[in-house]
N, C-alpha and C positions, 0 to 999 in steps of 0.2 A: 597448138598452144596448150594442149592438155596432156602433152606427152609425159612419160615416169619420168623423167626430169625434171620437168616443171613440179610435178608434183611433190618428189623428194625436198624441195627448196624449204631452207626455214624457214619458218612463221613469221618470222620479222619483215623475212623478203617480202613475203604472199601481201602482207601489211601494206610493205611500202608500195608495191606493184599496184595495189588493187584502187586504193586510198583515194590515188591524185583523178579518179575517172571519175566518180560522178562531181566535185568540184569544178573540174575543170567544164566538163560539157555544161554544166547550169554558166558560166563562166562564158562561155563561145557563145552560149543561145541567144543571151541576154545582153551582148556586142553587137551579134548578129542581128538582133530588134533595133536595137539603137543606130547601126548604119544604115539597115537600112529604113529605119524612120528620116532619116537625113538625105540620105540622096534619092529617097522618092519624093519629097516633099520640097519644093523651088524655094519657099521660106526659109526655110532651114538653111538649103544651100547657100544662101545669098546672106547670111550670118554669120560671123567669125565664130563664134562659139562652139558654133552647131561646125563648123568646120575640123575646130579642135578636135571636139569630141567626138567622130569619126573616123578620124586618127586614128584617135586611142583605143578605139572600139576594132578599125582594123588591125593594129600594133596587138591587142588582145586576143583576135581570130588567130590570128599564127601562132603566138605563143601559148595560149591554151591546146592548139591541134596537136603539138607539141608534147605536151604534158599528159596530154589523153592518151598517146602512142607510148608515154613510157616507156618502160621496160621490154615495149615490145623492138626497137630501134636497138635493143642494144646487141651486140654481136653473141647468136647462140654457144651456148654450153661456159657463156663466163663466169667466174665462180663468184659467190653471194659475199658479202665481207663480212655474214653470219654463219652460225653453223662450224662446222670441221675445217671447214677451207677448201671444200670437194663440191659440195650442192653447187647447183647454178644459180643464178639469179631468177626469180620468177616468171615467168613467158619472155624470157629472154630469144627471141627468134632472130632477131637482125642480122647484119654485116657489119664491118666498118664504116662502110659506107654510109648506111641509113644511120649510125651512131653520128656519123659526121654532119648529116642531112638533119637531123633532131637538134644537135648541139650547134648549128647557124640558126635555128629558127629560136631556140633558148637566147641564144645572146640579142635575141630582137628584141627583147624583152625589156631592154635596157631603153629604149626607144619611147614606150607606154611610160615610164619614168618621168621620162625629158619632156614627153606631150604633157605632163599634167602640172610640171612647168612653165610651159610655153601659158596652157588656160590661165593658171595663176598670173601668170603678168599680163595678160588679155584682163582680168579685171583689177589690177593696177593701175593700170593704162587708162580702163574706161571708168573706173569709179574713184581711184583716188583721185589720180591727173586730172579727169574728166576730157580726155582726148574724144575727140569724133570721129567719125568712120574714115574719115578725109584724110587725116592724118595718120589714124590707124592702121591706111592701105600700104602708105609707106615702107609699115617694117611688120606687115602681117609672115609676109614672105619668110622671116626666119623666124616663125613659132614653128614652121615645118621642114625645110631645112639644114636645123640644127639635129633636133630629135632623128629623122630617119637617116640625114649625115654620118651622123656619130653613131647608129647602130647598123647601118651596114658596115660602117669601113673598120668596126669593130671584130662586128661575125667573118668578112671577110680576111682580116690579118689571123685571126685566130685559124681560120680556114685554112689558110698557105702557110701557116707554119705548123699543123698538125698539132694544134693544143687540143683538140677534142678529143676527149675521151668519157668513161662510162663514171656515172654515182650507182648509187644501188638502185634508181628509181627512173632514173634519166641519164641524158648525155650530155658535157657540158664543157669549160674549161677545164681540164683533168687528163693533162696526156698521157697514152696509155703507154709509155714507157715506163712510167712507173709503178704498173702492174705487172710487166715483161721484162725478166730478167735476160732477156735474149735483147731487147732494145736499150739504146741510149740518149739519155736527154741533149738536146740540144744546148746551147749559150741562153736562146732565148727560152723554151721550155723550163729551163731550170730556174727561172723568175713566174711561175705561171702563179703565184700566190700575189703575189704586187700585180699582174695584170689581171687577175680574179679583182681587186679592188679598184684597180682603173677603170675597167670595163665595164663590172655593175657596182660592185658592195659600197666603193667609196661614192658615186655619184646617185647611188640611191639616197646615202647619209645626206649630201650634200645638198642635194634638191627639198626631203625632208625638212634642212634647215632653213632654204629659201621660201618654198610655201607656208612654211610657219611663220617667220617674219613679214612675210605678204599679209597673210590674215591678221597678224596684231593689227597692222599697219589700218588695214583696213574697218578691224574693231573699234579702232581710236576713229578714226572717221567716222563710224555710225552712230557712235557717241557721242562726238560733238553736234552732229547733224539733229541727234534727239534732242539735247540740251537746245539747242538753238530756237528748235522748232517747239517746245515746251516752253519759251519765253515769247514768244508769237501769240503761241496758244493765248496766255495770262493776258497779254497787251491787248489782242481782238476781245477777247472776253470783256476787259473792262471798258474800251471802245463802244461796244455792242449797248454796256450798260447804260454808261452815260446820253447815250444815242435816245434810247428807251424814253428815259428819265426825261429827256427834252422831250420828246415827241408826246409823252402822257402829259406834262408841265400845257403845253398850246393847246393838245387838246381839250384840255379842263375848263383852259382863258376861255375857248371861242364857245365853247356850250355856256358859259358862266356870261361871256359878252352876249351872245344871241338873246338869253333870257331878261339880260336889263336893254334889248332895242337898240344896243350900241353899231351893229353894222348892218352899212347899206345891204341893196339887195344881193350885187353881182359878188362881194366880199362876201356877207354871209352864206352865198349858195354854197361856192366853194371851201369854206371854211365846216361849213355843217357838211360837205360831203367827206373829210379828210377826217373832220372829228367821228362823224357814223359807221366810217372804214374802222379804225383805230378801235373803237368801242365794241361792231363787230366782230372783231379779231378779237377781243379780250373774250366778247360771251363764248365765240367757237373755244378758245383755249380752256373757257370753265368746263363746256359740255365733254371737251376731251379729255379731260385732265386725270381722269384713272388710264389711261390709254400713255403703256410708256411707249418714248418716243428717246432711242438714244441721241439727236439731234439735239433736242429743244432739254434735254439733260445735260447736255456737255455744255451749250451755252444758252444765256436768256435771251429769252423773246419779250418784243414791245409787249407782248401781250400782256405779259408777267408785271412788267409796271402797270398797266391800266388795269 
């Protein structure tokens, strides 16, 4: 890979060659912790989310591994679309083959997409709807699917009809008869720009638009949620007060009746035990009273009245 070839390559090449490696490996590591955080752990396992999200995290192991290999997959001595038109591309080593074998593992790509759709209506489902696991189990089955569905049967039509070919950096939809004046495009090759958009561009746009719609969706929901539960608040608060307000009101009566001899014995024991509570709790609340307490701040305590 460090042959006078490679090295001749322009700068732009070397650029784009070099670039996608360390992104990509922090990219693979950090999947590679997340799966397997998931399938070591039964928790996890036994959670749709956490199912999702291993998915995506596998859907990301291949197409990163991908990415990492670069320009190394693509067929040696092809020339750079910089430069003279003579340089190669930068550690350009491959065959067709591994260019073919890169450019399946890119169109998986399209897969990681769909899963991060499939998440977004898992919390649709479970937070707008408020669906339960029960019901959830039902139609858990095509959050997976669909996404690996639709990216194999992708990478594979691209496969048997020889759409794969080289970019300057990787290998992908891009047949290389249109680098090869010696080859001719196919009926179907000759569309390969419409299924460049079928296969990712338009259903990357797409999904974009469905997760954003999700999350309004679900903004508006946590907004009303706050409003609702902010008028709770106010309600228990004034509840609380009035609560107070009676409870210091009887306590006053019964120490004010005990002093004029108005209640018998078995009344007043219990009366002077309810009122010496009540009173106690006020003196604790004076001795704490530089001691913030976010509780007894967000709402009033009897004590507060006595």
């Amino acid at each position: 890979m460090t042959s006078s070839s490679s090295l001749s390559s322009p700068r732009n090449s070397i650029i784009l060659a070099t670039a996608p490696k360390l992104t990509s490996l922090l990219s693979a590591i950090g999947s590679s912790l997340i799966l397997f955080k998931v399938v070591c752990s039964p928790k996890n396992r036994s959670q749709t989310m956490h199912r999702i999200m291993a998915c995506i995290s596998l859907v990301d192991i291949l197409t990163s591994s991908a990415m990492f290999l670069g320009s190394i997959m693509i067929p040696r001595g092809t020339p750079s679309w910089f430069g003279d038109g003579t340089q190669p591309i930068f550690w350009a080593v491959g065959t067709k083959r591994t260019c073919d074998m890169a450019g399946y593992l890119g169109q998986l790509q399209v897969g990681g997409v769909l899963f991060n759709a499939s998440l977004a209506t898992y919390y649709l489902l479970t937070v707008y709807y408020g669906w339960n696991d029960v019901k959830l189990k039902k139609v858990e089955w095509l959050f997976y699917v669909i996404p690996f569905g639709y990216a194999l049967a992708t990478s594979t039509f691209a496969a048997a009809t020889n759409m794969y070919g080289h970019v300057e950096w990787t290998c992908w939809i891009l047949p290389e008869a249109l680098f090869d004046d010696g080859l001719e495009l196919t009926n179907i090759q000759r569309h390969f720009q419409m299924i460049q958009w079928l296969f990712l561009f338009g259903v990357v746009w797409l999904c974009i638009l469905y997760v954003s719609i999700i999350f309004a969706l679900l903004y508006k929901k946590m907004k009303r949620l706050e409003r609702r539960m902010n008028r709770y608040s106010i309600y228990s608060v004034n509840v609380s007060r009035v609560s107070c307000e009676f409870q210091s009101s009887v306590a006053s009566q019964v120490i004010a009746q005990e002093g004029e001899g108005e209640l018998d014995d078995s009344t007043g024991s219990a009366a002077r035990a309810v009122a010496r509570m009540k009173f106690e709790r006020a003196g604790s609340f004076e001795t704490d009273s530089n001691v913030s307490n976010p509780a007894t701040d967000r709402q009033p305590q009897c004590s507060d009245a006595l």
